[in-house]
TORTOR-465059 format. One line per field, with one value per residue: x, y, z of N, C-alpha, C in turn; residue number from 1; residue in three letters. Coordinates in Angstrom, 2 decimals. Example, Ala and Ser with C-alpha at 12.3 -4.5 7.8 and 13.67 -1.06 7.14 Angstrom:
<recs>
nc1 <- (13.19/12.85)
nc2 <- (-5.69/-2.25)
nc3 <- (7.80/7.08)
cac1 <- (12.30/13.67)
cac2 <- (-4.50/-1.06)
cac3 <- (7.80/7.14)
cc1 <- (13.20/12.90)
cc2 <- (-3.30/0.03)
cc3 <- (7.80/7.87)
nr <- (1/2)
rest <- (ALA/SER)
</recs>
This chain:
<recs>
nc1 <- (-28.74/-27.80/-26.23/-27.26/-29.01/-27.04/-26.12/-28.00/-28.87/-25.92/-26.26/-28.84/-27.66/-26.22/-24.27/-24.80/-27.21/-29.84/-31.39/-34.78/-37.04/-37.02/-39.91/-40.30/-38.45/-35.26/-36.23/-38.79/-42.52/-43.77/-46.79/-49.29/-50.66/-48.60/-46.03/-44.79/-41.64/-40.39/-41.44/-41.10/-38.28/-36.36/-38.06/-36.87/-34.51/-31.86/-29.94/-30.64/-31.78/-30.98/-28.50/-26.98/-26.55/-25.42/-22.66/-21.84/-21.49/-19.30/-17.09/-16.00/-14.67/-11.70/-9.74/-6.31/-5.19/-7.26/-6.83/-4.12/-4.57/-6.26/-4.95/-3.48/-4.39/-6.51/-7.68/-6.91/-4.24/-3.11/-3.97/-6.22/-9.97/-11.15/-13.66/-14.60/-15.76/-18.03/-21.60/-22.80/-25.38/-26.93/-24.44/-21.78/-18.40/-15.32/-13.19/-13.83/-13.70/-15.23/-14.50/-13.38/-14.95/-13.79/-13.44/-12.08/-11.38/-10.35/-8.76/-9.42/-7.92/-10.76/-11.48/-10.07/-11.43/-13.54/-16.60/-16.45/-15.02/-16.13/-18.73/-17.26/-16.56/-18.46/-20.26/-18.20/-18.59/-21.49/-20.85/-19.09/-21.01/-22.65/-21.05/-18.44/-15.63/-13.52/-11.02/-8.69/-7.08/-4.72/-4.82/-2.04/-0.95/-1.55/-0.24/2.33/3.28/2.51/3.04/3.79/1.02/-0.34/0.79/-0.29/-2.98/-3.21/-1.78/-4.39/-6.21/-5.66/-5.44/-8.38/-9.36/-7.92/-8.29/-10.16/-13.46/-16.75)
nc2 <- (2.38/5.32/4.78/3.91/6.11/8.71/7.46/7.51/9.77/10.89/9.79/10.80/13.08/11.98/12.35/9.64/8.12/5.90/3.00/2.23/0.98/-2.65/-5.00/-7.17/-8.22/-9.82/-13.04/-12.31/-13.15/-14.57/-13.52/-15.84/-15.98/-15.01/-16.57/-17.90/-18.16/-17.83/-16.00/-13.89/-13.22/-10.80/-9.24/-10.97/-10.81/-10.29/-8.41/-5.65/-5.39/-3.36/-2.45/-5.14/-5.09/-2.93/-3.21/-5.40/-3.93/-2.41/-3.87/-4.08/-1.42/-1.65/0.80/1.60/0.90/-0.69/-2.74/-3.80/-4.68/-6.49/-8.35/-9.26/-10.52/-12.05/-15.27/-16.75/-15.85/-14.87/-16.95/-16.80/-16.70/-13.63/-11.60/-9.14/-6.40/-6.10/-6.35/-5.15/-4.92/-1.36/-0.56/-1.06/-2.90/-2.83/-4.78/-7.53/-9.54/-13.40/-15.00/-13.78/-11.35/-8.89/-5.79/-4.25/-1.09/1.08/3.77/7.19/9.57/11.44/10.64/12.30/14.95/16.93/16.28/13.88/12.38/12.40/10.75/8.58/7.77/7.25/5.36/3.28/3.69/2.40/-0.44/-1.48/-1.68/-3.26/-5.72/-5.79/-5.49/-2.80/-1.76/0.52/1.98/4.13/4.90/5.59/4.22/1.32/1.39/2.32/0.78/-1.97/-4.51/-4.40/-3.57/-6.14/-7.33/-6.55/-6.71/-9.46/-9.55/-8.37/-9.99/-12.33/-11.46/-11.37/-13.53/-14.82/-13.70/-13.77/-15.63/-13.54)
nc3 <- (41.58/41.11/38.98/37.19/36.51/35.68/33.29/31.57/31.67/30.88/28.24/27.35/25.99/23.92/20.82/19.80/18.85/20.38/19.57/18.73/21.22/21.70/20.84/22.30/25.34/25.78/27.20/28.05/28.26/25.44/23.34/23.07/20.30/18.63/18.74/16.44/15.38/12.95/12.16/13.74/14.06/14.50/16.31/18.53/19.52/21.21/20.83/19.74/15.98/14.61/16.23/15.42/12.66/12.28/13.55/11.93/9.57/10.53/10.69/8.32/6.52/8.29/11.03/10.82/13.09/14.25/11.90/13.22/15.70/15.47/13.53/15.56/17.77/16.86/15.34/18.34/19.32/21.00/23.06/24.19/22.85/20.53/20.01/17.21/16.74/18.60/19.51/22.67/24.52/24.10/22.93/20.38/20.76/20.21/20.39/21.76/24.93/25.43/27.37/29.78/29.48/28.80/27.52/24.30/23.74/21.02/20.52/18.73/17.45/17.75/20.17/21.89/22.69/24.42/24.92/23.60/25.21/27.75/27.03/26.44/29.33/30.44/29.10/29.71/31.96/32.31/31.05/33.19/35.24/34.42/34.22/32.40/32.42/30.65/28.86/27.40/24.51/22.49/19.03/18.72/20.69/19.99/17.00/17.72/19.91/19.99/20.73/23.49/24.15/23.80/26.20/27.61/27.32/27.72/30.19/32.01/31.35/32.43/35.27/35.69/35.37/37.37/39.26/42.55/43.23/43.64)
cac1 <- (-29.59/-27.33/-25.20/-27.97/-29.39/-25.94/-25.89/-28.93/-28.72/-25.33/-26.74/-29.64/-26.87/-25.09/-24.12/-24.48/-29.32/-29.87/-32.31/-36.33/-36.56/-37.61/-41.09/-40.21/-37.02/-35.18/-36.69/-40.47/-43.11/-44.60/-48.01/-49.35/-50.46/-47.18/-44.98/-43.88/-40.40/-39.56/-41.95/-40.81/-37.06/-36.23/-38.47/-36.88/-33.04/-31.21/-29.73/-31.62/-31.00/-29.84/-27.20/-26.58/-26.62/-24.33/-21.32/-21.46/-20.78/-18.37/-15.95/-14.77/-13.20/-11.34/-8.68/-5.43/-4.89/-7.66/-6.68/-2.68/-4.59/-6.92/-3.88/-2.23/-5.07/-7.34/-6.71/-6.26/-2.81/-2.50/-4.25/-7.78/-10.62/-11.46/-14.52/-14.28/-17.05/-19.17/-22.59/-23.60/-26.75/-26.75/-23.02/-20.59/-17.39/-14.03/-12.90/-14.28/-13.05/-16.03/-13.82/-12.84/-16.05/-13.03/-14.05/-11.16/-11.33/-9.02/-9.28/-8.42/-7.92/-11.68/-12.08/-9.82/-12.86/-14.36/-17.92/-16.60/-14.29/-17.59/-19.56/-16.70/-16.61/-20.10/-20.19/-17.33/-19.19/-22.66/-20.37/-18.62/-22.02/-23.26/-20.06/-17.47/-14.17/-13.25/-9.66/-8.57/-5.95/-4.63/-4.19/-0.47/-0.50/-1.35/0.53/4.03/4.10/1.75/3.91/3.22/-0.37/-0.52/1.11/-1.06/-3.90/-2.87/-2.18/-5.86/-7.37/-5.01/-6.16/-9.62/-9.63/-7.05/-9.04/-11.44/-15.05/-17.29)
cac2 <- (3.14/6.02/4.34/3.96/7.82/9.19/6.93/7.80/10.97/11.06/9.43/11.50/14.03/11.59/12.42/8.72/8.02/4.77/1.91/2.32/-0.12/-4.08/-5.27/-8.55/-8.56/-11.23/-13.56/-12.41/-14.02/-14.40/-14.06/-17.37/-15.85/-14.29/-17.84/-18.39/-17.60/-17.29/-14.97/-12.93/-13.49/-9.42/-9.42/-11.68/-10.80/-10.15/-7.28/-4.54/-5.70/-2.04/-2.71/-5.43/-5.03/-1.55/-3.89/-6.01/-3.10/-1.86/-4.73/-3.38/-1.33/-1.36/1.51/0.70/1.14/-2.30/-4.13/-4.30/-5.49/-7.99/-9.11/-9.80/-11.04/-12.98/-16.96/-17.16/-15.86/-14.23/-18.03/-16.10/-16.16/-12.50/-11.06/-7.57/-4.85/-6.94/-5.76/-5.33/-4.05/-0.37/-0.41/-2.02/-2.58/-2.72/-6.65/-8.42/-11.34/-13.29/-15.80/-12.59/-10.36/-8.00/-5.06/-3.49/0.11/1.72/4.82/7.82/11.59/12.01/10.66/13.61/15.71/16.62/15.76/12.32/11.83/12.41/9.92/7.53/7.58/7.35/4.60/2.65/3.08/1.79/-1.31/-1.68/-1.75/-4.58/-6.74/-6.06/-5.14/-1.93/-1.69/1.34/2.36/4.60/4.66/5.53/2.78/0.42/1.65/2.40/-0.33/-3.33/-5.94/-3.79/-3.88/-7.46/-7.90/-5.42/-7.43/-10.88/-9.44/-7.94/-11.17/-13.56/-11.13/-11.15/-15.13/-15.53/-13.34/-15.03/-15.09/-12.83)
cac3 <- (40.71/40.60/37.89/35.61/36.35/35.31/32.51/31.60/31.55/29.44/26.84/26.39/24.96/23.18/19.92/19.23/19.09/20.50/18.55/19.30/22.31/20.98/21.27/23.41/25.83/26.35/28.56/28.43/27.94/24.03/23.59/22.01/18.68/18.24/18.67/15.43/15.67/11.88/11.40/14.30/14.75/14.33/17.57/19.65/18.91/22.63/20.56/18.55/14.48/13.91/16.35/14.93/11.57/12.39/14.27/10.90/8.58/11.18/10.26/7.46/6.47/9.61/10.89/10.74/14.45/14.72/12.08/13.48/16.70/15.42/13.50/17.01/18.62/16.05/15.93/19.65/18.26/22.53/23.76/24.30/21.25/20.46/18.67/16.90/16.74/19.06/20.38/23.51/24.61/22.88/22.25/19.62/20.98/18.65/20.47/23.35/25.28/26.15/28.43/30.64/30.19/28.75/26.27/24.54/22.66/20.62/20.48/17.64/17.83/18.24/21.44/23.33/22.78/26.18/25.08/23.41/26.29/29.15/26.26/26.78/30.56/30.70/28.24/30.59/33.66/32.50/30.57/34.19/35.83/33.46/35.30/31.75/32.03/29.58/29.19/26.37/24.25/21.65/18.02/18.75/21.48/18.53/16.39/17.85/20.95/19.69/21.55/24.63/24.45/23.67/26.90/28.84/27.29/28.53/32.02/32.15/31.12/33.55/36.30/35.82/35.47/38.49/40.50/43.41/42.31/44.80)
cc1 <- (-28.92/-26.58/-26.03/-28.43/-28.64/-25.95/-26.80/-28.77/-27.21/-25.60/-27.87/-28.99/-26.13/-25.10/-24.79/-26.49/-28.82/-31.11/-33.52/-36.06/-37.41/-39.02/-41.05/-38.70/-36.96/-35.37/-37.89/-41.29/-43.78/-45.52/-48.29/-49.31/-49.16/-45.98/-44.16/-42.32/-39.69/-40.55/-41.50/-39.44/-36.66/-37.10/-37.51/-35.17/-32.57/-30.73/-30.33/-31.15/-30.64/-28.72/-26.67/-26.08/-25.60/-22.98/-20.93/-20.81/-19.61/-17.04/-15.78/-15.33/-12.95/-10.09/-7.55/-4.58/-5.90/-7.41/-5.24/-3.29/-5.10/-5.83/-2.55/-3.03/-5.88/-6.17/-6.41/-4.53/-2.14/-3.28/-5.67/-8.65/-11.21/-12.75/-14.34/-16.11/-18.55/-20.41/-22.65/-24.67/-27.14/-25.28/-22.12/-19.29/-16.09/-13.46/-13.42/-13.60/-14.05/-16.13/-13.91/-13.71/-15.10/-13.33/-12.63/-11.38/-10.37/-9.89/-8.69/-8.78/-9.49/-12.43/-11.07/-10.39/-13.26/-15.91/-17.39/-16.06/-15.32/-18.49/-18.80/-16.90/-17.92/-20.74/-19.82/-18.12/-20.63/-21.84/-19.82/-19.42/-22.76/-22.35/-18.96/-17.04/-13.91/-12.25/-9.04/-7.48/-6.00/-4.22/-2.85/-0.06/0.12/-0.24/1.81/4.45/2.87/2.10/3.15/1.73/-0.77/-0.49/0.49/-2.39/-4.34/-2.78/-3.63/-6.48/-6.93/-5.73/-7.10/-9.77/-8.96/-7.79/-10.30/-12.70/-15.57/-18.25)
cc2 <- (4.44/6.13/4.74/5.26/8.31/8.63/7.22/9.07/11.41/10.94/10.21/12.56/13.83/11.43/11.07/8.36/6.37/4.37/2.30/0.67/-1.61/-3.81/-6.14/-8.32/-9.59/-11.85/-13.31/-13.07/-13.74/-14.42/-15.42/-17.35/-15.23/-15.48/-18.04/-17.42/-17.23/-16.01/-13.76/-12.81/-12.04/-9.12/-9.95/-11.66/-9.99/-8.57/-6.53/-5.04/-4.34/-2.38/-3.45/-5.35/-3.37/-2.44/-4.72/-5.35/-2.37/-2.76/-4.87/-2.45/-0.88/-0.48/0.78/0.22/-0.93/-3.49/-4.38/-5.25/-6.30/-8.83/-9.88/-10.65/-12.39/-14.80/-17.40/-17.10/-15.47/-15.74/-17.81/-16.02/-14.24/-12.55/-9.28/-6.84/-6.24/-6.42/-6.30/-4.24/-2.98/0.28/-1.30/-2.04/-3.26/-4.66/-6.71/-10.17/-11.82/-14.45/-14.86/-11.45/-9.20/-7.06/-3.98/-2.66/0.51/2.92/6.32/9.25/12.32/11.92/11.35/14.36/15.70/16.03/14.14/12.13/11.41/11.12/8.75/7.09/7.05/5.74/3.12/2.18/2.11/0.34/-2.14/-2.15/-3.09/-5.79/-7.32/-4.98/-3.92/-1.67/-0.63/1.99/3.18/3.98/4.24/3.96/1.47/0.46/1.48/1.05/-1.53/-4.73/-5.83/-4.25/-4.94/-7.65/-7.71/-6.32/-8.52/-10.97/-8.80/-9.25/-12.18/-13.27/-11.42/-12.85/-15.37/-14.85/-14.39/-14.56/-14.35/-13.51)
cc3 <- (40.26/38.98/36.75/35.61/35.68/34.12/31.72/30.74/30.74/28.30/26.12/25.68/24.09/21.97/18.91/19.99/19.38/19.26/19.42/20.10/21.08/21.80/22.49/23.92/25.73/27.17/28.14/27.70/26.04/24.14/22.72/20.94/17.78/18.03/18.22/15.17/14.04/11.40/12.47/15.31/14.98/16.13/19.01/20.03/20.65/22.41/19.15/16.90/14.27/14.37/15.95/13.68/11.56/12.55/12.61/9.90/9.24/10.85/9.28/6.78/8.06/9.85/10.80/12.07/14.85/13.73/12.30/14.91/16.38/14.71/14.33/17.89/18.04/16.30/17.35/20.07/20.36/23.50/23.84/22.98/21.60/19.25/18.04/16.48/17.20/19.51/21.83/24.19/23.58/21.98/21.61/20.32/20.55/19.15/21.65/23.31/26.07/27.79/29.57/30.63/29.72/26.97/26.02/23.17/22.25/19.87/19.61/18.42/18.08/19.59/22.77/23.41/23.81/25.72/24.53/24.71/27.27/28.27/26.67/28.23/31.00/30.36/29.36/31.84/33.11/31.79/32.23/35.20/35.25/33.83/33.67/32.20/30.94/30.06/27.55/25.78/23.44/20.51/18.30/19.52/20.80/17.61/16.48/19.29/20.69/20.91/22.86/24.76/24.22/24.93/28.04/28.59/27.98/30.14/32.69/32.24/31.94/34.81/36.68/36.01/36.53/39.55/41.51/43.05/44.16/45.27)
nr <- (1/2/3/4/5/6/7/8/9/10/11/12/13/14/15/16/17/18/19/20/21/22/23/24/25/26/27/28/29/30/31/32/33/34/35/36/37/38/39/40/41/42/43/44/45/46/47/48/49/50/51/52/53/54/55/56/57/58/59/60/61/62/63/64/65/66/67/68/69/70/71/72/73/74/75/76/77/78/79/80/81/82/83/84/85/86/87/88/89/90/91/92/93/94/95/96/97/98/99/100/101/102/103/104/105/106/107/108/109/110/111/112/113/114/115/116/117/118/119/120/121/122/123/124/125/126/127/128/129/130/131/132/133/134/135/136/137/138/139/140/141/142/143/144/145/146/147/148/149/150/151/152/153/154/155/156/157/158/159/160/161/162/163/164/165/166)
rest <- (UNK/UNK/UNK/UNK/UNK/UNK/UNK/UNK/UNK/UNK/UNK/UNK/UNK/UNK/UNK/UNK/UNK/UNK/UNK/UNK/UNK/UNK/UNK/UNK/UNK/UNK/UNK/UNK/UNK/UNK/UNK/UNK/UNK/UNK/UNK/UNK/UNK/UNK/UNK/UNK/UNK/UNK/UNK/UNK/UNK/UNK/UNK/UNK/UNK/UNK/UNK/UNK/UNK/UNK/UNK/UNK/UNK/UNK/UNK/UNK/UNK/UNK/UNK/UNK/UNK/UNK/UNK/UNK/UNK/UNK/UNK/UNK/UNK/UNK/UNK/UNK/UNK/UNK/UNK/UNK/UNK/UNK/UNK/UNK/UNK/UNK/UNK/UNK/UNK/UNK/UNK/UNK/UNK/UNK/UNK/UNK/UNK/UNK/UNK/UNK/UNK/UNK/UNK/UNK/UNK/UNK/UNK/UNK/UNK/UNK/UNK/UNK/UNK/UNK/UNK/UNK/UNK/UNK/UNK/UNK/UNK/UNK/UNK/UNK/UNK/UNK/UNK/UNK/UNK/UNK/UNK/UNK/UNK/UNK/UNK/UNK/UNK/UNK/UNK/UNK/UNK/UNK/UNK/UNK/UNK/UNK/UNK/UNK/UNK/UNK/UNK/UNK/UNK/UNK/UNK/UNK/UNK/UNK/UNK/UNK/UNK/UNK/UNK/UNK/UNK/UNK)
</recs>
């Protein structure tokens, strides 16, 4: 419970407003007169349609820092499928691997900021707590050693799959 207090409690300062909570989680029960599912798909959506509908316009225009990586990663081009500006829960995040549970950021000159930086960490742990992987790089990373972080990628995601289950 600490995790989520802390988490919690970052976010209520975080630059970044979450979505008004849904009517129905996932999972609960419908009431009967409510059923009809085309009339109340926006309802029943695992993730908030703002977030969604945010992650969609997030893919494009994309920096040039994600699209050299999705151009390394996309296609299964590293053996793994990748998605880019994926949701989960209240956060988009730039690719996920959903083989490996692995969430990977790239990250520009605004997140050495101490309040983004504490937003990021914050971010990480409640993502870490949810049982994904966040593994993070720089623009420059991107930019000037690509190969590199391909390779850093591949050994993240071998790990996590070669590891023994708990």
């Amino acid at each position: 419970m600490r995790v989520e207090m802390l988490i919690e409690a970052r976010l209520a300062f975080s630059p970044h407003p979450s979505p008004p909570p849904l009517r129905f989680a996932a999972g609960a029960i419908v009431p009967a007169g409510e059923r009809n599912l085309k009339n109340n798909m926006e309802t029943l959506h695992r993730i908030h349609p703002i977030i969604l509908q945010r992650a969609r316009e997030m893919r494009h225009p994309q920096t040039p820092a994600e699209a050299a990586l999705w151009g390394a990663i996309r296609n299964r081009n590293l053996g793994f499928k990748f998605r880019r500006q994926h949701p989960i829960d209240r956060f988009i995040i730039d690719f996920y691997c959903a083989q490996a549970k692995l969430c990977i950021e790239i990250d520009g000159e605004s997140h050495l900021e101490a309040s983004q930086m504490e937003y990021d960490a914050a971010r990480t742990e409640y993502l870490e707590y949810l049982g994904y992987k966040v593994i993070r790089f720089t623009n420059n990373d991107v930019r000037y050693t690509l190969n590199a972080v391909a390779a850093e990628i591949i050994r993240v995601i071998e790990s996590i799959l070669n590891a023994p289950s708990p």
